[in-house]
Phi, psi and omega in degrees: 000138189279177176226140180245097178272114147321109177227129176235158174254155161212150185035046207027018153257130191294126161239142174267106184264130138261113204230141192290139162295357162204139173302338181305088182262137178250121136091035183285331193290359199257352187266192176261172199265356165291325189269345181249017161264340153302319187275276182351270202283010157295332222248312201250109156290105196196121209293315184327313222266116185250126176264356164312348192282292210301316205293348183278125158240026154070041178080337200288148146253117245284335159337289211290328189289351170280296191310318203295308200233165202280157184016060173302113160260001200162195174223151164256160173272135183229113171310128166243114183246154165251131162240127186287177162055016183299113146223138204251093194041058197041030192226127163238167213239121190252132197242153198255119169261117178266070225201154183268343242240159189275183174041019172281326191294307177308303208312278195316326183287324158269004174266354173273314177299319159297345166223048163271344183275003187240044170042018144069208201254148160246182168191163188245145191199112197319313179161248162175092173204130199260161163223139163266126144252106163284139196235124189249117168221145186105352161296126181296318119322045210300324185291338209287315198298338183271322188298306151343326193254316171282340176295315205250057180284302170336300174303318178291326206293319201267303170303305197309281173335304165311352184255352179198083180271006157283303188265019175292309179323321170251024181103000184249212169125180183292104164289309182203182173215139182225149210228146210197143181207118145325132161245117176268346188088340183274285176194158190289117161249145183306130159208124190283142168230137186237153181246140211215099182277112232217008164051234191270022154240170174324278149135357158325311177292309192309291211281342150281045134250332176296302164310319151302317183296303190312319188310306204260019152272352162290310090070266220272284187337279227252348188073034152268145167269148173269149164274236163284162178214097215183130185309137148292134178267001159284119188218068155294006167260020215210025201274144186241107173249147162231142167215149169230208176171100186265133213262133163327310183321307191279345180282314192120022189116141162312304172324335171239340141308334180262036128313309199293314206279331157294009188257332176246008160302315159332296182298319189287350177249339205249138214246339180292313167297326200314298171321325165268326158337257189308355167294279184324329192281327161321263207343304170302272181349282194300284169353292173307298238277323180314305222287325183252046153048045170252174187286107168278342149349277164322301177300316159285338165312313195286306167345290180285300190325311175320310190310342202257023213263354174250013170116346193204133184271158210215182178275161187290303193287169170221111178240154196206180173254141146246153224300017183262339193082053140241162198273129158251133163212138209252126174257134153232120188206161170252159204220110170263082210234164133241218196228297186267158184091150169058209173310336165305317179272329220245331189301111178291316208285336186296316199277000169278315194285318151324305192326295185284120356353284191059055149284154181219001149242163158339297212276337152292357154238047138276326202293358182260328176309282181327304166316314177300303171324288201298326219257000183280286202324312189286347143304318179290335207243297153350298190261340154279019161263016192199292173247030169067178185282337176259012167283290187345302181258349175253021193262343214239330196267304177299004162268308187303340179280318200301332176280324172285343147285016152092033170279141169224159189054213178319329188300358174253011153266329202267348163300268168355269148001319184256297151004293198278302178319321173284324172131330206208127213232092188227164183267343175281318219235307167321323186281324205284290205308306177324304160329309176298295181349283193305314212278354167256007170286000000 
């Protein structure tokens, strides 16, 4: 195999990268994971790269993590933190968060700690039905063909059902159908949408096996071909509400409530904010659903798509006054989350972090999700209305820079320490400090 050598400096020091000239490992997926670690570091000659970092796999056995996902060499570890002081429908909760980014854990804890005196969050929640969509072309006919489609809801029903008759069994299974016919600028297309009550899973596998089955008796029906087939992640029948209600006392004063509500008058209009807006309500969201091993993916597609449902994308959240003038604020978004199937069921560490939940459906830990979403926004917009987003977070960043300049032990409080003091959280002044540290030890 040719090679290419690499030479670059970092921290002044030299390094030789050799890098393979092709990616082609044949029959890499067939190997152990001893053997494709092997190959890795034949292929990538590279003073960095310790391939002993793969071999810890954190408890995981190395089977399940090769099933879940193709040419597995290892895990990466993701910081799981609790965020305290949460009561959720009057119940309280301690929630297991999964994230790299500093001060998310912190944010919740105190935006919880801040409406405990007005009993913390409640929330709603729509049902858990999923849409399957098939996309129909070549019909000639279209309108004629979606009525034609709509006739025979008994029959889709029945087809639908037949494919996963454990959950017709616990009640859930094909509810309704709905039939949308498109313009593309080309030719009209048909799109069948089946409605899927999918109980405590995500409902992906179900509601795409429903949509394949279903495609080739539509097919037959109308003398259109199916395309796509395939679950939506706008899962605008699956919607999740939190509401909360934060007291002047605990805000601090009318002056940073009405900051806060220009601050999402800011989001709600403007799209460049809206994205960090709703970033920041992420930032809580994603956190759970990693931590209990559901698709963050899914979940934020749906999310941001959601935002966009009046034509413009806009904030998740509504925040308003009441008439005592205290801040009320409402998160609404859809959250396609389960209990069973994919990394949730299979995942140890996801079913440790269910424990400390002690959710027991689906749609009570969306409704928990969604709280964390509401309670990251009033922390976000609270502190850049007021000592800003980097005392916080970069008082929390400044232990991670004092470890990448090379503090260890005490040495990443007392690095740390000066850093948040000084004002300015740079990697050259964690070496500088550090240096000092070590040279008055």
């Amino acid at each position: 195999m040719h090679k290419i050598d690499v030479h670059f400096t970092l921290k002044k020091k030299e390094f030789t990268v050799s890098l393979a000239t092709t990616s082609r490992l044949q029959n890499f997926y067939k190997l152990t994971q001893e053997q494709r670690l092997a190959l890795l570091e034949q292929t990538l000659s590279n003073d960095n790269l310790d391939i002993k970092h793969f071999q810890d796999m954190s408890g995981l056995d190395f089977k399940l993590v090769d099933a879940m996902i193709e040419n597995a060499i290892g895990t990466m570890n993701i910081p799981i933190g609790i965020a305290t002081n949460m009561i959720i429908d009057g119940v309280e909760r301690l929630i297991p968060m999964a994230t790299e980014e500093s001060s998310v854990v912190a944010a919740v804890c105190n935006a919880a700690k801040q409406c405990r005196d007005t009993q913390g969050f409640y929330t709603y929640a729509s049902g858990s039905v999923m849409i399957g969509q098939i996309q129909l072309l070549g019909a000639t006919n279209p309108y004629y063909a979606r009525q034609k489609i709509l006739e025979r809801q008994q029959e889709i029903k029945e087809i639908c059902n037949s494919v996963d008759p454990m959950l017709v069994s616990l009640g859930g299974g094909f509810l309704s159908v709905e039939v949308r016919i498109l313009d593309d600028g080309i030719e009209p297309i048909i799109v069948v949408h089946i409605l899927v009550d999918t109980l405590d899973a995500m409902g992906a596998n179900a509601v795409n096996s429903m949509a394949e089955s279903l495609s080739q008796q539509l097919e037959l029906w109308i003398g259109a071909e199916a395309n796509m087939r395939i679950l939506s992640n706008l899962a605008d029948q699956r919607i999740v509400m939190a509401r909360a209600k934060w007291s002047l006392k605990e805000l601090g004063g009318e002056q940073v409530r009405d900051a806060m509500l220009a601050a999402y008058r800011f989001a709600d209009c403007d799209p460049y904010r809206a994205a960090t807006h709703n970033k920041g309500i992420m930032n809580g969201v994603s956190a759970v659903v990693l931590a209990t091993g559901n698709d963050t993916r899914a979940v934020e597609a749906g999310a941001h798509a959601y935002a966009c449902r009046f034509g413009q994308y806009r904030s998740l959240s509504s925040w308003e006054i009441d008439k005592d003038g205290n801040l009320c604020g409402t998160l609404q978004m859809p959250l396609a989350v389960g209990l069973i199937g994919g990394a949730t069921k299979i995942h140890p560490t996801a079913q440790q972090n269910l424990s400390i939940l002690g959710v027991k459906t689906a749609q009570e830990l969306a409704r928990v999700i969604c709280a964390v979403g509401l309670a990251q926004n009033y922390a976000a917009m609270k502190a850049l209305v007021t000592t800003g987003i980097q005392q916080g977070h970069m008082s929390l960043h400044a232990k991670n820079m004092a470890i990448m300049a090379g503090a260890t032990g005490s040495e990443v409080e007392l690095v740390a320490t000066k850093l948040t003091d000084g004002g300015r959280v740079r990697l050259d002044l964690a070496q500088k400090f550090l240096q000092d540290i070590r040279d008055e030890g």
